[in-house]
C-alpha positions in Angstrom: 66.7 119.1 32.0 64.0 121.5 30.5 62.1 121.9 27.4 62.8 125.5 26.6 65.9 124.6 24.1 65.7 123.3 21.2 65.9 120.5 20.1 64.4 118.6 23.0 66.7 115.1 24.1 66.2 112.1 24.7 66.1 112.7 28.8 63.8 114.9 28.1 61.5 112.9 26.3 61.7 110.0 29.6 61.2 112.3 31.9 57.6 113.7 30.3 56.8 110.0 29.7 58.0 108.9 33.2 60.6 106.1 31.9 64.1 106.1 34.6 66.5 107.8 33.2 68.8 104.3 33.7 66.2 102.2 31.2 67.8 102.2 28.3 65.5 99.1 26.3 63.8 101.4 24.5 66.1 104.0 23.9 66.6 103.4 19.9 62.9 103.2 19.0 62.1 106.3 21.1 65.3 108.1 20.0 64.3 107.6 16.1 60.7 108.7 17.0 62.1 111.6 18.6 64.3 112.5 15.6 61.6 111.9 13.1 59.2 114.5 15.2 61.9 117.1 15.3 62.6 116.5 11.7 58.9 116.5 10.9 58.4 119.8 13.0 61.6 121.7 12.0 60.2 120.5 7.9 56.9 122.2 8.8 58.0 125.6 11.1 61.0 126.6 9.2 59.8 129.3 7.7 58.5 130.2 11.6 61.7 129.7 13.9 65.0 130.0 14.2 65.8 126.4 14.6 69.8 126.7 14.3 69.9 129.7 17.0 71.8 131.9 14.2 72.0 135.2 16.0 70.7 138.2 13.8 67.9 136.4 12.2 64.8 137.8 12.1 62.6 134.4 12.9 61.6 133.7 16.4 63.4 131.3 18.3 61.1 128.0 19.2 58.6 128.2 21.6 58.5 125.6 24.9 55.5 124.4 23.8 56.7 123.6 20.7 59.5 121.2 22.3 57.1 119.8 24.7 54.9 119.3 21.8 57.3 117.9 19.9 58.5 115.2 22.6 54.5 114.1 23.0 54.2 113.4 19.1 57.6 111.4 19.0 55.4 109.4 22.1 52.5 109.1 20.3 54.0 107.8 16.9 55.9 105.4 19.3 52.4 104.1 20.7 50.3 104.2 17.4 53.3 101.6 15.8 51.3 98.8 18.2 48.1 99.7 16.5 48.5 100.4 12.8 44.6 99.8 12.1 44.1 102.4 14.8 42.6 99.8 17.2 44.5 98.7 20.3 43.3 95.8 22.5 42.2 96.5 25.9 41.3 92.4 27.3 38.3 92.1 28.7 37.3 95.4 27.7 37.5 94.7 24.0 39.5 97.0 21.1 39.4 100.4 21.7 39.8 103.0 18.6 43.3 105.4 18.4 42.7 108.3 17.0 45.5 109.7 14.1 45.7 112.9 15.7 45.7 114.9 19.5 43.9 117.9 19.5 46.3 119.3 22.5 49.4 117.9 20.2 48.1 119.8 17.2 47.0 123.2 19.4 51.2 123.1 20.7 52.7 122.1 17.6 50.5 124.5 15.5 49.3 121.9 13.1 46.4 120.3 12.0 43.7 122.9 12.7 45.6 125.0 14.5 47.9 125.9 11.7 48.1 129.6 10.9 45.8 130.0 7.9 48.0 130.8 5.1 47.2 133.3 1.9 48.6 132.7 -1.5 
C-alpha cells in the first residue's frame, strides 16, 4: 500500500491512522468519510489534476501529499462527528476545544489559506 495513487483506499486510510487491517467495525463510517474527502478534494482541484489518469492531458497528475492529505481530512471529519459544538470531553481534565480546520491538512490539501490565490 502507498499513497502516491490516486484515489487513496481504505487500507490506506488504517494504516496512517494505525487501525489492523482485520478490524473492520468501523469500516463504513470511515469508508463514507473517505469518499466524501475524495469527493470534496477532486470538487475543489479539478481544474488542478488529472484525477481520472487520462493520458494526454495537460493537468498534472495528483500529488502524494494530496492523497495523504486527503486520507487525514476523511480522519478528521470522522473525529469532529463526536464533537459537533467543537468541544470534546477530556474527564478530569475538562472539555477541550476542536478546532474546524488543521493548518498541516490545509498546507497538503492546498485549501484554506494555502489555496493558490486566484485572479478574475
Amino acid at each position: 500500500m502507498s499513497l502516491t495513487e490516486w484515489p487513496p483506499l481504505l487500507d490506506d486510510l488504517k494504516v496512517d491512522a494505525g487501525i489492523d487491517a482485520d478490524d473492520v467495525r468501523d469500516d463504513a463510517s470511515l469508508e463514507q468519510n473517505l469518499s466524501a474527502a475524495i469527493a470534496f478534494i477532486e470538487r475543489v482541484h479539478r481544474e488542478t489534476y488529472d484525477f481520472a489518469g487520462e493520458s494526454g492531458s495537460e493537468l498534472d497528475p495528483p500529488e502524494a501529499s494530496l492523497a495523504l492529505g486527503t486520507v487525514r481530512l476523511a480522519l478528521r471529519w470522522k473525529s469532529r462527528r463526536r464533537s459537533p459544538d467543537a468541544l470534546v470531553s477530556m474527564g478530569e481534565l475538562g472539555a477541550g476545544r476542536v478546532p474546524s480546520f488543521d493548518v498541516d491538512i490545509d498546507r497538503m490539501l492546498r485549501i484554506g489559506r494555502f489555496a493558490p490565490a486566484v485572479f478574475a
